[in-house]
C-alpha positions as CSV (number, residue, x, y, z in Angstrom):
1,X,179.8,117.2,59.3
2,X,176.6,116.0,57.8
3,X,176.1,114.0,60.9
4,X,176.9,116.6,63.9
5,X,174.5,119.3,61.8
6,X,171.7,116.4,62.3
7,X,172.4,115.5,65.7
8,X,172.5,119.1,66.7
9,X,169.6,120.1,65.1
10,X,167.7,116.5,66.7
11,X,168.9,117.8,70.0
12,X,167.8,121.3,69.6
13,X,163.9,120.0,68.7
14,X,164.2,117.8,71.3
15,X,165.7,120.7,73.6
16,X,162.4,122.9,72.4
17,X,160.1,119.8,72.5
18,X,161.1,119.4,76.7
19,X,160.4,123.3,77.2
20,X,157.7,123.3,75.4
21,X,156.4,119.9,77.6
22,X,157.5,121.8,80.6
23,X,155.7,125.0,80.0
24,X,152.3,123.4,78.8
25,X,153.1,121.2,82.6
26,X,153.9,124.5,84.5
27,X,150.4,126.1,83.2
28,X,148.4,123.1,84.3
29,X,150.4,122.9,87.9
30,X,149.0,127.0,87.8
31,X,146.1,126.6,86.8
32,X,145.0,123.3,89.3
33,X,146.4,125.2,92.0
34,X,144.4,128.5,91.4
35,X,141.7,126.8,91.1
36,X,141.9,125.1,94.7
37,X,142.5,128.2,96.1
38,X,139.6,130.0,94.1
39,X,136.2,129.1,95.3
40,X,134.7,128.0,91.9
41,X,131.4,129.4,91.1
42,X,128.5,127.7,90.1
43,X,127.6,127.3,86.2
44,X,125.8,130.1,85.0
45,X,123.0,129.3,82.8
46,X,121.0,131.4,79.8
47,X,117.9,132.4,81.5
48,X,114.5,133.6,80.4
49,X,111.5,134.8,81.3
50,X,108.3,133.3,82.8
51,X,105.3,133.2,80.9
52,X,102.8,134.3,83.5
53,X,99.6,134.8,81.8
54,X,99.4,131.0,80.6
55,X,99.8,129.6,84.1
56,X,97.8,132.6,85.8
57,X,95.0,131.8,83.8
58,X,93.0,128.3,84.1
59,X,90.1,127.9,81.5
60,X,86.9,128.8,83.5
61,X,85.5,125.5,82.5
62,X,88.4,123.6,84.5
63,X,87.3,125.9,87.5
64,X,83.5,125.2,86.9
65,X,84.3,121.0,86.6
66,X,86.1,121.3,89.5
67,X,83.6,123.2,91.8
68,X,81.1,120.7,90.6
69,X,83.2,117.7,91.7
70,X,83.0,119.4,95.0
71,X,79.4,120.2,95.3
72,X,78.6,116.8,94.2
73,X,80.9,115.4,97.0
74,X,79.4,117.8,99.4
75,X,75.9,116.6,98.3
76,X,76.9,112.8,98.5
77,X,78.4,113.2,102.2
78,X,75.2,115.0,103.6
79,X,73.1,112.2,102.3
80,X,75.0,109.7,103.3
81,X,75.1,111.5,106.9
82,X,71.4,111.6,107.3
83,X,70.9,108.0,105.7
84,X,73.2,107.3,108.4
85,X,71.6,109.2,111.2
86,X,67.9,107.2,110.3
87,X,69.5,103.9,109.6
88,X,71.1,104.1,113.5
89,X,68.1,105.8,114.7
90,X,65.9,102.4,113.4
91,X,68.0,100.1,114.5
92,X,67.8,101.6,118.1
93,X,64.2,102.2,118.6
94,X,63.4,98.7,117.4
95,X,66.5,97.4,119.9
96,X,64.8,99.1,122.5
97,X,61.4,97.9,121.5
98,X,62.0,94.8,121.0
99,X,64.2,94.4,124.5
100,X,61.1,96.0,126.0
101,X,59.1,93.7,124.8
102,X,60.7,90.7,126.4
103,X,61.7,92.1,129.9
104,X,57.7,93.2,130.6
105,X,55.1,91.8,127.8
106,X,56.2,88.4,126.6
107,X,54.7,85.8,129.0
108,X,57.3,83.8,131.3
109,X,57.4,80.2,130.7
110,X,55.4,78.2,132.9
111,X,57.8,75.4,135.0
112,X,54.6,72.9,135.5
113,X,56.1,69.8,135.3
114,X,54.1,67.2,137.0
């Protein structure tokens, strides 16, 4: 008797064990297939407030170095415009000049070969 009250009691855990099994199977089968169906939504996320003033505000010496920087630039481009402007101015005159020069002042060679 000893042995049938063991081997029912074995096959009652084991009966409890498979519905047990079976249930914790069932609610994952449920639970996959809701959440095909169910549009998922995105991950929500803890937000938080912007701190405006510290990015609103740039140190007014940042904004003086930098309006500097552009004057400066401004300044090197105009000078470098006009030293331009004489430089190609030079070069043309004296072009001109000297092809002047040769077309009606220098004397033609003389072809006297006796």
């Amino acid at each position: 008797m000893n042995y049938n009250e063991e081997d029912q009691q074995l096959k009652r855990q084991q009966q409890a064990l498979e519905q047990r099994e079976q249930a914790i199977r069932l609610r994952e089968l449920e639970l996959e297939i809701a959440g095909e169906t169910q549009e998922r939504e995105p991950p929500l996320y803890q937000t938080r407030k912007e701190n405006l003033e510290k990015k609103s505000t740039t140190p007014w010496w940042k904004k003086l170095l930098f309006m500097s920087k552009l004057f400066a630039l401004m300044v090197v481009v105009f000078v470098a415009t006009r030293i331009a402007y004489w430089l190609a101015l030079g070069i043309l005159v004296s072009s001109i000049t000297w092809v002047s020069y040769k077309l009606f002042l220098e004397k033609e060679p003389s072809n006297n070969k006796k």
